[in-house]
Structure formats: structure tokens, C-alpha cells
C-alpha beads as a LAMMPS data file, in Angstrom:
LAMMPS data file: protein, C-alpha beads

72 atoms
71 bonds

1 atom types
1 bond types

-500.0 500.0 xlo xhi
-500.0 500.0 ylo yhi
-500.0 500.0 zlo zhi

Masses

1 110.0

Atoms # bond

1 1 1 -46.269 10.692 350.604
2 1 1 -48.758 10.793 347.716
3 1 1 -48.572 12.146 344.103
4 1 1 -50.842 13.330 341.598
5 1 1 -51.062 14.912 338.399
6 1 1 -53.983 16.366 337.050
7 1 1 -54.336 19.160 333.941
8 1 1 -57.632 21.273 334.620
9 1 1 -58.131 25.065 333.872
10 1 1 -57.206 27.571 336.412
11 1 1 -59.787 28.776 338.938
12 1 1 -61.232 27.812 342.366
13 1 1 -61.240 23.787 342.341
14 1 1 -62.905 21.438 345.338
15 1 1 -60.188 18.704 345.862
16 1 1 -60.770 14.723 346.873
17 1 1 -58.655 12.751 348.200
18 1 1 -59.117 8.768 348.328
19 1 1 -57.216 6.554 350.303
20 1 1 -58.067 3.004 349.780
21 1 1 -57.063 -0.153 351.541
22 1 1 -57.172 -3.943 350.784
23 1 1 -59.078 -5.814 352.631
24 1 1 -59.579 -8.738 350.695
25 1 1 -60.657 -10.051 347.227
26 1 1 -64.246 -11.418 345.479
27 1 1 -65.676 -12.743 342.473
28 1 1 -66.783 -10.439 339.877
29 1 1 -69.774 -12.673 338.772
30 1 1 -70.276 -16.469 340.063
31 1 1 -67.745 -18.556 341.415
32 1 1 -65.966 -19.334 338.270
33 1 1 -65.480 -15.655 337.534
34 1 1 -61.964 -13.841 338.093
35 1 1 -61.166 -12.364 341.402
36 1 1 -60.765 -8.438 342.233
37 1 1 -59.636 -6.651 344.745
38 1 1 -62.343 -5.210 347.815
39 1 1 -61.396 -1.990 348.943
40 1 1 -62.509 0.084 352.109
41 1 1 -62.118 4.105 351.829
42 1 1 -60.021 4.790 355.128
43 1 1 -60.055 8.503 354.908
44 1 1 -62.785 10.399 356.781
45 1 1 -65.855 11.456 354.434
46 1 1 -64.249 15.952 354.789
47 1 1 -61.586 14.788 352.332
48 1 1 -62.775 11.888 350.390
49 1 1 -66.526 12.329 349.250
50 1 1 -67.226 14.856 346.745
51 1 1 -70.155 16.545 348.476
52 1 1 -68.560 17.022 351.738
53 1 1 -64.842 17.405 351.384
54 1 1 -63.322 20.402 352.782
55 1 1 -60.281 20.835 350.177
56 1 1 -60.337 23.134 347.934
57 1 1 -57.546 25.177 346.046
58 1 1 -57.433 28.267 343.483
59 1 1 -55.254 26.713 340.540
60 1 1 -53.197 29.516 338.955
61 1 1 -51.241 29.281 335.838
62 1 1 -47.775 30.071 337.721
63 1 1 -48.232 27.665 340.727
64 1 1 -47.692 23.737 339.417
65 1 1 -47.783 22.210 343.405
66 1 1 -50.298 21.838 345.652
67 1 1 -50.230 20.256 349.227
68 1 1 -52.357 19.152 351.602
69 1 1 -52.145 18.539 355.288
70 1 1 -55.000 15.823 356.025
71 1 1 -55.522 15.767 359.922
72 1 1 -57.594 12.321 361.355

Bonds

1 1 1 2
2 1 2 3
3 1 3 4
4 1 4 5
5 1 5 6
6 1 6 7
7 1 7 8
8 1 8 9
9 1 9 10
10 1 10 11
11 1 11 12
12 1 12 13
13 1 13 14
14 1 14 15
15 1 15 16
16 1 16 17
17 1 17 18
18 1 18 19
19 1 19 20
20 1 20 21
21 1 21 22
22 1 22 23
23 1 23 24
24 1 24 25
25 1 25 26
26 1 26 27
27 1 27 28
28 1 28 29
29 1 29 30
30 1 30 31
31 1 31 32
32 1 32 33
33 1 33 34
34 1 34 35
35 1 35 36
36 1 36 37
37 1 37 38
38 1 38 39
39 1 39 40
40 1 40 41
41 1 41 42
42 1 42 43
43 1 43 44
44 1 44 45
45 1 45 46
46 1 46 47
47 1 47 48
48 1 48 49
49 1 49 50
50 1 50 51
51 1 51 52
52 1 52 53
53 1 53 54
54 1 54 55
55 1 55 56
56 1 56 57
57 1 57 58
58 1 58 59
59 1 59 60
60 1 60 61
61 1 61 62
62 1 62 63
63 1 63 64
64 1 64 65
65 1 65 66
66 1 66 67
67 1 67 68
68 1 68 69
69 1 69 70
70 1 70 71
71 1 71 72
């Protein structure tokens, strides 16, 4: 149930996919310092890490949609 958008020239393209959960919040600097979100990659490392990911796709300039079936 995800969406992107991207605009990149046509050709063979790798593809990552991120999908990151909340699991909590810390302080940016010291204690005083604002709080932001800690997030944990929950995708396996075939979709989600640039090196390794399996994805990939030929972008043409007739074909605007893409899908991808991401299997655990």
C-alpha cells in the first residue's frame, strides 16, 4: 500500500525500498536537546540496502507505474 514518485532518466535502475518503524524517541544532543524519532529498518537487507537489494526495473518513457511484490 505504498507510493512513490520519483523523476530519473530512462534505463535499467536498481530499486530500494525502506520500511521504517517507530520504536521510540531520543535526544538529539544532551538532555535539554529536542527529541526525534528512533527508527528500526524492518525490511530484509535484498530490498532495503543499496548494495544488496534485488529490485531493479528498466524505466521506459511510456511506462509511468512500477510494482513490486516484496516476499518476507
Amino acid at each position: 500500500g505504498g507510493r512513490y514518485r520519483v523523476d530519473v532518466a530512462p534505463g535499467p535502475k536498481k530499486v530500494v525500498i525502506e520500511g521504517l518503524e517507530n520504536i521510540g524517541e531520543r535526544h538529539v544532543g544532551g538532555p535539554e536537546s529536542p527529541l526525534a524519532p528512533v527508527e528500526k529498518q524492518y525490511l530484509p537487507s535484498r530490498y532495503s540496502d543499496r548494495l544488496m537489494t534485488e529490485l531493479t526495473c528498466d524505466i521506459s518513457s511510456g511506462k509511468a507505474e512500477y510494482d513490486f511484490l516484496l516476499k518476507k
